[in-house]
PDB file of N, CA, C and O in Angstrom:
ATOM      1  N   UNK A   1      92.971 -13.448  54.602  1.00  0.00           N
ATOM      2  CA  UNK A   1      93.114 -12.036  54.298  1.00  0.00           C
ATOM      3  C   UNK A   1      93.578 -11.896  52.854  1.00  0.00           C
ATOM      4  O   UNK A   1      94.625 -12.396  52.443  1.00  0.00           O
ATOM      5  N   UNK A   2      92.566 -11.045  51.964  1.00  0.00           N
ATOM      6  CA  UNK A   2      93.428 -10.546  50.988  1.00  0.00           C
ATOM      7  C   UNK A   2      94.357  -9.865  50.822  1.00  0.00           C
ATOM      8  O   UNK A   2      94.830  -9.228  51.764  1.00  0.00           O
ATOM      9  N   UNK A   3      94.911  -9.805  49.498  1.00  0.00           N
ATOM     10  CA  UNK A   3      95.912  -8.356  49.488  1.00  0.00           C
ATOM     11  C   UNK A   3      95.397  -7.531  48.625  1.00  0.00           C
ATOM     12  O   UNK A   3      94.391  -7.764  47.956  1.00  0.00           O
ATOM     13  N   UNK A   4      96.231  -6.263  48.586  1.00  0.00           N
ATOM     14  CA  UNK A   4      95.562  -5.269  47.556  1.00  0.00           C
ATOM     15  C   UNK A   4      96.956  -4.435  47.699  1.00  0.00           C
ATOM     16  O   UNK A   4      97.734  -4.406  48.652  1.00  0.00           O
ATOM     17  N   UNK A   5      97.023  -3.709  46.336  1.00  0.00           N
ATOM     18  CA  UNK A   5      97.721  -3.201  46.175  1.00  0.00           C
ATOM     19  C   UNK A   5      97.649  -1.194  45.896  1.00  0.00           C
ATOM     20  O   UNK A   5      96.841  -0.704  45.106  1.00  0.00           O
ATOM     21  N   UNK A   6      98.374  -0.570  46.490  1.00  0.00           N
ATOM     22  CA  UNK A   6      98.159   0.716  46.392  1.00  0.00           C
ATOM     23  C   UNK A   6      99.441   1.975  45.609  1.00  0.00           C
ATOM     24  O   UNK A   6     100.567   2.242  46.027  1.00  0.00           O
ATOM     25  N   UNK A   7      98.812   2.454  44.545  1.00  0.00           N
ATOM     26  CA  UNK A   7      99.257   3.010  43.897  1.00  0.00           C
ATOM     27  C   UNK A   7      98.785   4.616  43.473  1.00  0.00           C
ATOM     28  O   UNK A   7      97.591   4.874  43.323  1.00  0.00           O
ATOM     29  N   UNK A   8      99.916   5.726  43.286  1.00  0.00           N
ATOM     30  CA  UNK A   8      99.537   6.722  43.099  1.00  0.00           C
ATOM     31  C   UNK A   8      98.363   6.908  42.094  1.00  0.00           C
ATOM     32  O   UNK A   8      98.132   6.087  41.207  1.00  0.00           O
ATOM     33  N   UNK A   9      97.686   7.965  42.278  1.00  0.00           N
ATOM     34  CA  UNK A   9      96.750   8.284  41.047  1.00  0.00           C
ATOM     35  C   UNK A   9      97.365   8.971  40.090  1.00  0.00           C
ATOM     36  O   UNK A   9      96.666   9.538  39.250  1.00  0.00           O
ATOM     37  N   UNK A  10      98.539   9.044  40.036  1.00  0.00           N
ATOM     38  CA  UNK A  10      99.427   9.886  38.953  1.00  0.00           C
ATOM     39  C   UNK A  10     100.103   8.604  38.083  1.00  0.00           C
ATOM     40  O   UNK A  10     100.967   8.588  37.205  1.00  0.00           O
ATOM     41  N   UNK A  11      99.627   7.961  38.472  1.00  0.00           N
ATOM     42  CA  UNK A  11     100.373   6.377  37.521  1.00  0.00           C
ATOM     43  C   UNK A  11      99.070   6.517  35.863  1.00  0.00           C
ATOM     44  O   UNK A  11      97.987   7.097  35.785  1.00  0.00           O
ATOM     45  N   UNK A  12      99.788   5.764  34.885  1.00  0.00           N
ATOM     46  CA  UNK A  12      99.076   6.419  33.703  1.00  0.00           C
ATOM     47  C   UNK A  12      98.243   5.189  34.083  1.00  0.00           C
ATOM     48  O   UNK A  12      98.534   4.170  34.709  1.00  0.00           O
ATOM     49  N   UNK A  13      96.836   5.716  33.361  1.00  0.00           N
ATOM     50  CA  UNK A  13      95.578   4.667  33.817  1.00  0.00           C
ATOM     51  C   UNK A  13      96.031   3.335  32.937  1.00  0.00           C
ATOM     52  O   UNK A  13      95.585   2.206  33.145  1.00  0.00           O
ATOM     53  N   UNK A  14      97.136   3.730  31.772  1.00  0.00           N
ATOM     54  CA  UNK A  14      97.287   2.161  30.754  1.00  0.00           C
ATOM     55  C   UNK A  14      98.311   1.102  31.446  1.00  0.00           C
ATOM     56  O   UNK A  14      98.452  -0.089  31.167  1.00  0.00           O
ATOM     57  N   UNK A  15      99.083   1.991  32.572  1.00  0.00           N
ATOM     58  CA  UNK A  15      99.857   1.205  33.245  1.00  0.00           C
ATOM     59  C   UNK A  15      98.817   0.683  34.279  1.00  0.00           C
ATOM     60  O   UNK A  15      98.212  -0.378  34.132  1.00  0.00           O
ATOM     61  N   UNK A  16      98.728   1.170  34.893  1.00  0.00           N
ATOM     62  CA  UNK A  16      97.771   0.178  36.155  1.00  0.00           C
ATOM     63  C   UNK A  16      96.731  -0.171  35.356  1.00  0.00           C
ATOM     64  O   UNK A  16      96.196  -0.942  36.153  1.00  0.00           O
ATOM     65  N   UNK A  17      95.917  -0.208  34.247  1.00  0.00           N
ATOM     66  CA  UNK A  17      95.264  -1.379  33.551  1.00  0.00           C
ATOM     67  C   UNK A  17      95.801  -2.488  33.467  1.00  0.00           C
ATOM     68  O   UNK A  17      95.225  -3.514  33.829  1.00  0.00           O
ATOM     69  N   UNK A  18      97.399  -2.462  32.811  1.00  0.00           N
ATOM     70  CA  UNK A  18      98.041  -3.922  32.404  1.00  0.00           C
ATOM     71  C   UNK A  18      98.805  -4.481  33.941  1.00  0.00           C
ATOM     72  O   UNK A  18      99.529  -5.476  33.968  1.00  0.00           O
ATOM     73  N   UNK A  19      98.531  -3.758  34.996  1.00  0.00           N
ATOM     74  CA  UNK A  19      99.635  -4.634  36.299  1.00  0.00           C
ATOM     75  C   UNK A  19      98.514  -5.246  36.557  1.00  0.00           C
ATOM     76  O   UNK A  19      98.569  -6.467  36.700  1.00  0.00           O
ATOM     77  N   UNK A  20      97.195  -4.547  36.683  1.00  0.00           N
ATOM     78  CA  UNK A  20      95.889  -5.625  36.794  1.00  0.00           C
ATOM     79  C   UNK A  20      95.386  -6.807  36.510  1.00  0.00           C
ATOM     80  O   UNK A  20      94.846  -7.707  37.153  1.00  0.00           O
ATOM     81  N   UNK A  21      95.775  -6.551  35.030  1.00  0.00           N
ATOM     82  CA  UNK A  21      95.122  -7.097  34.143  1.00  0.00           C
ATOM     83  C   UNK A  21      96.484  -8.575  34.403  1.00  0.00           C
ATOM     84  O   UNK A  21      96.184  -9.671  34.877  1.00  0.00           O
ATOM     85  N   UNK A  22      97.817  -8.202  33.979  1.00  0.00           N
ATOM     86  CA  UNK A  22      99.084  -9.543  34.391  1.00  0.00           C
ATOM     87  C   UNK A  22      98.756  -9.989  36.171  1.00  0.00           C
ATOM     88  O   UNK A  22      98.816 -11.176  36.491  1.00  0.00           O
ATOM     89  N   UNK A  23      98.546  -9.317  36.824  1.00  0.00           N
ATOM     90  CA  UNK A  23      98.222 -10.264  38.211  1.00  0.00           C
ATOM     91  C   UNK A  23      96.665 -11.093  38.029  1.00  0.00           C
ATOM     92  O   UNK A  23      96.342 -11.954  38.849  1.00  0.00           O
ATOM     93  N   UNK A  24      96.022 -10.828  37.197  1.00  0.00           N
ATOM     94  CA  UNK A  24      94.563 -11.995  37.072  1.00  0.00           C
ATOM     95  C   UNK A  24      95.087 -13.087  36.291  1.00  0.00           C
ATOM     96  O   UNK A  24      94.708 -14.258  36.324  1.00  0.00           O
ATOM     97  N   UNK A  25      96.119 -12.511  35.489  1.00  0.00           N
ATOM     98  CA  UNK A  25      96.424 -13.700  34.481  1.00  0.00           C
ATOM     99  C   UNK A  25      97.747 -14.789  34.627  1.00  0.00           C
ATOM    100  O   UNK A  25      98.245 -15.698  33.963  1.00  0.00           O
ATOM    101  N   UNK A  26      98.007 -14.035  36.052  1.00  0.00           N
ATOM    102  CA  UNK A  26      99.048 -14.683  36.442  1.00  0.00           C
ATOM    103  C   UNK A  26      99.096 -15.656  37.896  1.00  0.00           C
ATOM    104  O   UNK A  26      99.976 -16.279  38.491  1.00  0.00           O
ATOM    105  N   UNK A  27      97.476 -15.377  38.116  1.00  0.00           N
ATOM    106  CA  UNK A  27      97.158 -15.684  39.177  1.00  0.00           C
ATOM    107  C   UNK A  27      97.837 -17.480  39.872  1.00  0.00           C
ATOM    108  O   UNK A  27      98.617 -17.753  40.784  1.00  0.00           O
ATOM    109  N   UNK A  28      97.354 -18.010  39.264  1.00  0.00           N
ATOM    110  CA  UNK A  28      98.008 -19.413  39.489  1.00  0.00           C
ATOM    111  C   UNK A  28      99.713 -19.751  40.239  1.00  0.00           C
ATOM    112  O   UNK A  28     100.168 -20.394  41.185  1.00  0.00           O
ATOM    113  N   UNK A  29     100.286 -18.756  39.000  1.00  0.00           N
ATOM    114  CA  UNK A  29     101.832 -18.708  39.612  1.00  0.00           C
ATOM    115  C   UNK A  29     102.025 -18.020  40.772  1.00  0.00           C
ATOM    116  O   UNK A  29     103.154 -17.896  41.247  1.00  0.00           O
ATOM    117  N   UNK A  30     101.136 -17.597  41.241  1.00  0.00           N
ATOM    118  CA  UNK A  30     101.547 -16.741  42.387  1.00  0.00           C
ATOM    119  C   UNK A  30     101.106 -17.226  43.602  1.00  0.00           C
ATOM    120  O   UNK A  30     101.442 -16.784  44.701  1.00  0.00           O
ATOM    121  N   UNK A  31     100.439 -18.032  43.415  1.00  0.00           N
ATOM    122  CA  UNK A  31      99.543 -18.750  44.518  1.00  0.00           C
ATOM    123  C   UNK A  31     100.907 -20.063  44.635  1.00  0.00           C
ATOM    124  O   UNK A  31     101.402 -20.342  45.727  1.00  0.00           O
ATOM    125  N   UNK A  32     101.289 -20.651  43.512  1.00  0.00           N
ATOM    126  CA  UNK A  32     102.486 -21.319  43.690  1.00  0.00           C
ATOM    127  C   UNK A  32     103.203 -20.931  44.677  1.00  0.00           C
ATOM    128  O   UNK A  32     103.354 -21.600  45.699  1.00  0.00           O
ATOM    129  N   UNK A  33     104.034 -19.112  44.339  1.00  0.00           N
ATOM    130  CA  UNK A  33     105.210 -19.084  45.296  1.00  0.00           C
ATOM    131  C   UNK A  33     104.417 -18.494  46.393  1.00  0.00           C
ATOM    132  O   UNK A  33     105.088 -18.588  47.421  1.00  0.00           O
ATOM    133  N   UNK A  34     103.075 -17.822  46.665  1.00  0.00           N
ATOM    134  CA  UNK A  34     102.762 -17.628  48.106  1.00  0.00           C
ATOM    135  C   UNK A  34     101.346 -17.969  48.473  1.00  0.00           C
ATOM    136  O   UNK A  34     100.628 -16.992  48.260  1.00  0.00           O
ATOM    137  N   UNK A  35     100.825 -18.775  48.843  1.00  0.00           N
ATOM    138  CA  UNK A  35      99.591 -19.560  49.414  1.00  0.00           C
ATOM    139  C   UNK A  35      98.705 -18.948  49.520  1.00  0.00           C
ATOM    140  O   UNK A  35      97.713 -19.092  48.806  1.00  0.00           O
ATOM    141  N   UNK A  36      98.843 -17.841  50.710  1.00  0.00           N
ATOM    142  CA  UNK A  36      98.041 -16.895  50.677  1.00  0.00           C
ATOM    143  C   UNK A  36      97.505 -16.130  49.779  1.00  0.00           C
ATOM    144  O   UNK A  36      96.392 -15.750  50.143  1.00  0.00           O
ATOM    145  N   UNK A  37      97.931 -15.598  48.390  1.00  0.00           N
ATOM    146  CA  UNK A  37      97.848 -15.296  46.986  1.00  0.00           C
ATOM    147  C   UNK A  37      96.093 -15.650  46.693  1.00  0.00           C
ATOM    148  O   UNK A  37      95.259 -14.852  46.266  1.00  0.00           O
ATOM    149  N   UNK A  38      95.900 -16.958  47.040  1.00  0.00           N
ATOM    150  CA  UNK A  38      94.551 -17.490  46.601  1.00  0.00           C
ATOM    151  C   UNK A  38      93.797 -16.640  47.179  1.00  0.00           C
ATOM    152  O   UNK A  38      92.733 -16.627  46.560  1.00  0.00           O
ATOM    153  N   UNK A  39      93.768 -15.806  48.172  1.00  0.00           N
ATOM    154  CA  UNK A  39      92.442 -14.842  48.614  1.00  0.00           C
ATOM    155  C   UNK A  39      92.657 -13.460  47.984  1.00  0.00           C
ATOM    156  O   UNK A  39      91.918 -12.618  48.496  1.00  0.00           O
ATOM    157  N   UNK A  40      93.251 -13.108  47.268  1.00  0.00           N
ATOM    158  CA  UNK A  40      93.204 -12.128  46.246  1.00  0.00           C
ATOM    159  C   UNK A  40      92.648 -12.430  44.958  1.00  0.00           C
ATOM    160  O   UNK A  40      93.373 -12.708  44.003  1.00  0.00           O
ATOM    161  N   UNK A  41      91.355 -12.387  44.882  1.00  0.00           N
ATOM    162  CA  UNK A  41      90.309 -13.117  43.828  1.00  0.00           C
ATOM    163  C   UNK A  41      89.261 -11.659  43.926  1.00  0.00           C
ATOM    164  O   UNK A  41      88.940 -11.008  44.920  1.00  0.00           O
ATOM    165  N   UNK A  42      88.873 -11.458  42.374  1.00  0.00           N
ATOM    166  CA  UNK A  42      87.821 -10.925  42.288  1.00  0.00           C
ATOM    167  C   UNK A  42      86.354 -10.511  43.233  1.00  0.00           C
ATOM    168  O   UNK A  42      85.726  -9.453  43.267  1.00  0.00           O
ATOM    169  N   UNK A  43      86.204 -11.374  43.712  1.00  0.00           N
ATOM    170  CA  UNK A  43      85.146 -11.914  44.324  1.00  0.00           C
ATOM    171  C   UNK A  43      85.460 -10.893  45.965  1.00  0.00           C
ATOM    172  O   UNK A  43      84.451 -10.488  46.543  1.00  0.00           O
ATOM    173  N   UNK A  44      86.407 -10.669  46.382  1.00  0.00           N
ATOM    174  CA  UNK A  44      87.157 -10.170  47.407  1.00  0.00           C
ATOM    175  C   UNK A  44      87.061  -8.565  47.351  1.00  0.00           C
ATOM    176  O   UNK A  44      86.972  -7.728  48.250  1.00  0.00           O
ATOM    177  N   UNK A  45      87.114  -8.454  45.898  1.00  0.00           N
ATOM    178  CA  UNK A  45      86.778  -6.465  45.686  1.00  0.00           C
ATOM    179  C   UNK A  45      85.936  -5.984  46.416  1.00  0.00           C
ATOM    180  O   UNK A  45      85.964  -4.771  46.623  1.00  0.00           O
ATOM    181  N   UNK A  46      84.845  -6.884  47.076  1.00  0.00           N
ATOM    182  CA  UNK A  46      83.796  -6.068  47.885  1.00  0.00           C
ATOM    183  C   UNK A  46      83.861  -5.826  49.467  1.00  0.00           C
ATOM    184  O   UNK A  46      82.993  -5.408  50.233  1.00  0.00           O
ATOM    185  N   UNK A  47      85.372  -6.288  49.734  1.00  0.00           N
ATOM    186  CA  UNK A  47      85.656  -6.063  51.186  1.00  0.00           C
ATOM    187  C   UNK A  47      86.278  -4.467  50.961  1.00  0.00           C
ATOM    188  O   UNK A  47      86.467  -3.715  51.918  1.00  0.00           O
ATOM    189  N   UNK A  48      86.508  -4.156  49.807  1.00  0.00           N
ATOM    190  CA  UNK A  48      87.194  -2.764  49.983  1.00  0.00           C
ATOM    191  C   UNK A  48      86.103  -1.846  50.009  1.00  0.00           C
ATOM    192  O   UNK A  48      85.311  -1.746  49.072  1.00  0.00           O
ATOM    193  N   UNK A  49      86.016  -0.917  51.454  1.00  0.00           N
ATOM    194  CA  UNK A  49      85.151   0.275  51.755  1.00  0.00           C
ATOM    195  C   UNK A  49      85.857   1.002  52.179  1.00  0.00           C
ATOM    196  O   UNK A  49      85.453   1.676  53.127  1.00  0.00           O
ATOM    197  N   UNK A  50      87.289   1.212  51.658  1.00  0.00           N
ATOM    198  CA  UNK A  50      88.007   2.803  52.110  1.00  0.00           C
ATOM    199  C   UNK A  50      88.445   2.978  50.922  1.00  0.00           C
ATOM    200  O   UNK A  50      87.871   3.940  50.410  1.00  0.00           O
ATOM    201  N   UNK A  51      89.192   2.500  50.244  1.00  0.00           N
ATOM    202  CA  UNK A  51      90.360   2.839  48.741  1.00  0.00           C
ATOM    203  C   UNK A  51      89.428   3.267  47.744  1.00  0.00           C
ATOM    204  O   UNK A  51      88.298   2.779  47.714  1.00  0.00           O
ATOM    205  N   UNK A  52      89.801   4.139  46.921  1.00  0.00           N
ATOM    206  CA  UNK A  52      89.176   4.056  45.761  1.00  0.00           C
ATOM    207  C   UNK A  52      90.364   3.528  44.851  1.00  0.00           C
ATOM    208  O   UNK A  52      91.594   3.569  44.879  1.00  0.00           O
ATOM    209  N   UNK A  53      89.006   2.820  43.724  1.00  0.00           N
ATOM    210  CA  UNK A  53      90.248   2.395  43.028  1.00  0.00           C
ATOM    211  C   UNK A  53      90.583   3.515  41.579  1.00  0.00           C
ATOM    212  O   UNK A  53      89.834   4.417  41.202  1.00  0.00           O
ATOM    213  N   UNK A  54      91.790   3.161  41.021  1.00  0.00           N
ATOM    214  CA  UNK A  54      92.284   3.688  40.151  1.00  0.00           C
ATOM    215  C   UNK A  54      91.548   3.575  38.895  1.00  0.00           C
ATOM    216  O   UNK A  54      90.917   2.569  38.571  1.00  0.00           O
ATOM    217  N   UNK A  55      91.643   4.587  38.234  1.00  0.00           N
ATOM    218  CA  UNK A  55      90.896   4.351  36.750  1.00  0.00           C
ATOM    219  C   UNK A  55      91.057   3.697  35.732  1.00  0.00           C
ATOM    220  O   UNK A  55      90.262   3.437  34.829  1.00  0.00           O
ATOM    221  N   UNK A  56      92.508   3.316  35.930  1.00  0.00           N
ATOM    222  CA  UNK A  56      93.137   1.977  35.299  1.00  0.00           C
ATOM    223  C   UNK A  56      92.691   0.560  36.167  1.00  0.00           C
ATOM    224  O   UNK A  56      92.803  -0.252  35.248  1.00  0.00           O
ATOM    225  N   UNK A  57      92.435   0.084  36.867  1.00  0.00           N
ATOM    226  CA  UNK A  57      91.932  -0.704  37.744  1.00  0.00           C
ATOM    227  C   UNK A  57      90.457  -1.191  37.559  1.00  0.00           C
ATOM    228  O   UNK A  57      89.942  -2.310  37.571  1.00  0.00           O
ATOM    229  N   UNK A  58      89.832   0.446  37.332  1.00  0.00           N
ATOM    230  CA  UNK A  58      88.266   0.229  37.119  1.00  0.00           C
ATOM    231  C   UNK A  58      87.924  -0.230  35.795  1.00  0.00           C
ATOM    232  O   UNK A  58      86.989  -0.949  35.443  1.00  0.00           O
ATOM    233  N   UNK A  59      88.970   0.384  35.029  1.00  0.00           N
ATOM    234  CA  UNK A  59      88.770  -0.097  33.314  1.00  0.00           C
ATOM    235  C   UNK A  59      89.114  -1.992  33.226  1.00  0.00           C
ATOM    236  O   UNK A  59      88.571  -2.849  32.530  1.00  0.00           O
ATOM    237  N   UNK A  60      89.910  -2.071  33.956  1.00  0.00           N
ATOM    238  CA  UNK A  60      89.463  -3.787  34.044  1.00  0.00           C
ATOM    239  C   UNK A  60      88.895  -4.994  34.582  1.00  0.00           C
ATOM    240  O   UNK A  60      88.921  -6.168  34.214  1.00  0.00           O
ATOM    241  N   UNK A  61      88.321  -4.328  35.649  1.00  0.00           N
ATOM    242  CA  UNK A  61      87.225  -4.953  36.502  1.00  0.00           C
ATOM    243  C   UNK A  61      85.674  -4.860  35.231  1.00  0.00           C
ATOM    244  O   UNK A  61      85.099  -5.775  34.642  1.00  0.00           O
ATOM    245  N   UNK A  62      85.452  -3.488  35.218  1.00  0.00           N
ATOM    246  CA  UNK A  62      84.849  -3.296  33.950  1.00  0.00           C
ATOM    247  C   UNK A  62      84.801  -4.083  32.867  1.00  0.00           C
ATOM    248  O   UNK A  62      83.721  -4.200  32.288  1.00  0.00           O
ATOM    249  N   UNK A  63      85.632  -4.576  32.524  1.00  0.00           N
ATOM    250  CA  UNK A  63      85.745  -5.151  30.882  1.00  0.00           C
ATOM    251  C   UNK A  63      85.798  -6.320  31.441  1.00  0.00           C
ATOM    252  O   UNK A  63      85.394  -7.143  30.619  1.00  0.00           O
ATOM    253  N   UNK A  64      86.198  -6.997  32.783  1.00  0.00           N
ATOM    254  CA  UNK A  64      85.483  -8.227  33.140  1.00  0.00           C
ATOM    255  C   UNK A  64      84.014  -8.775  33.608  1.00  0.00           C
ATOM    256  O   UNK A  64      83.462  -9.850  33.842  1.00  0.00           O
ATOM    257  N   UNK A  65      83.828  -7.884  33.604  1.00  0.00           N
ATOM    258  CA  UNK A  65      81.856  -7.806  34.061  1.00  0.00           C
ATOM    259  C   UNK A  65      81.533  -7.513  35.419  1.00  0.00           C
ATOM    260  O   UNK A  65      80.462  -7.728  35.986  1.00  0.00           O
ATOM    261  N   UNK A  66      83.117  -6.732  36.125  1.00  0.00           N
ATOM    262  CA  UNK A  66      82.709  -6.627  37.560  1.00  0.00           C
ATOM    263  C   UNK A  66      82.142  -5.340  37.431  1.00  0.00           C
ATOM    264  O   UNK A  66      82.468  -4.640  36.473  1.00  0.00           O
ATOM    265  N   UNK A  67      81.010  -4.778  38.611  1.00  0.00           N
ATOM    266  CA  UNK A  67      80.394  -3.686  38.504  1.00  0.00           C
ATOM    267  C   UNK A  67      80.736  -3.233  39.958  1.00  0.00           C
ATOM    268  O   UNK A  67      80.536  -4.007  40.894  1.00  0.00           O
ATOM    269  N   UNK A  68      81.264  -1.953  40.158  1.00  0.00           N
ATOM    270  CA  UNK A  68      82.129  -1.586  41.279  1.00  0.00           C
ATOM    271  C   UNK A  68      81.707   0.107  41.277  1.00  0.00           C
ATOM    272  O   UNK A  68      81.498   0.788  40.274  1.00  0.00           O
ATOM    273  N   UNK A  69      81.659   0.492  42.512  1.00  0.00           N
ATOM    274  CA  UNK A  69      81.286   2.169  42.755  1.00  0.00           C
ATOM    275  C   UNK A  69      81.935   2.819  41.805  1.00  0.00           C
ATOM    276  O   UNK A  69      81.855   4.045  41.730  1.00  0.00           O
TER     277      UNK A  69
END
């Protein structure tokens, strides 16, 4: 099971760009302190069919080459 994280849409889109953007880049360490961590991978965005995501969120999936509703 992945995780995902849920946040108001009133959060500024530059903040939830960079919590995005530090959990991809931090990915490794986190898989350290929790195992499960490893199924929160890119690749996993396409199990989500209820959330929309945030516009800060989309701006960095985007600028990674993911292409998302």
């Amino acid at each position: 099971m992945y995780n995902f994280a849920v946040v108001s849409k009133d959060l500024p889109d530059d903040l939830v760009y960079a919590i995005v953007k530090a959990f991809y880049a931090n990915h490794d360490r986190l898989v350290e302190a929790q195992a499960s961590a490893r199924e929160s991978v890119v690749e996993n965005l396409k199990h989500n069919e209820f959330l929309p995501y945030h516009p800060g969120a989309l701006r960095y999936y985007r600028e990674i080459g993911v292409e998302l509703p």
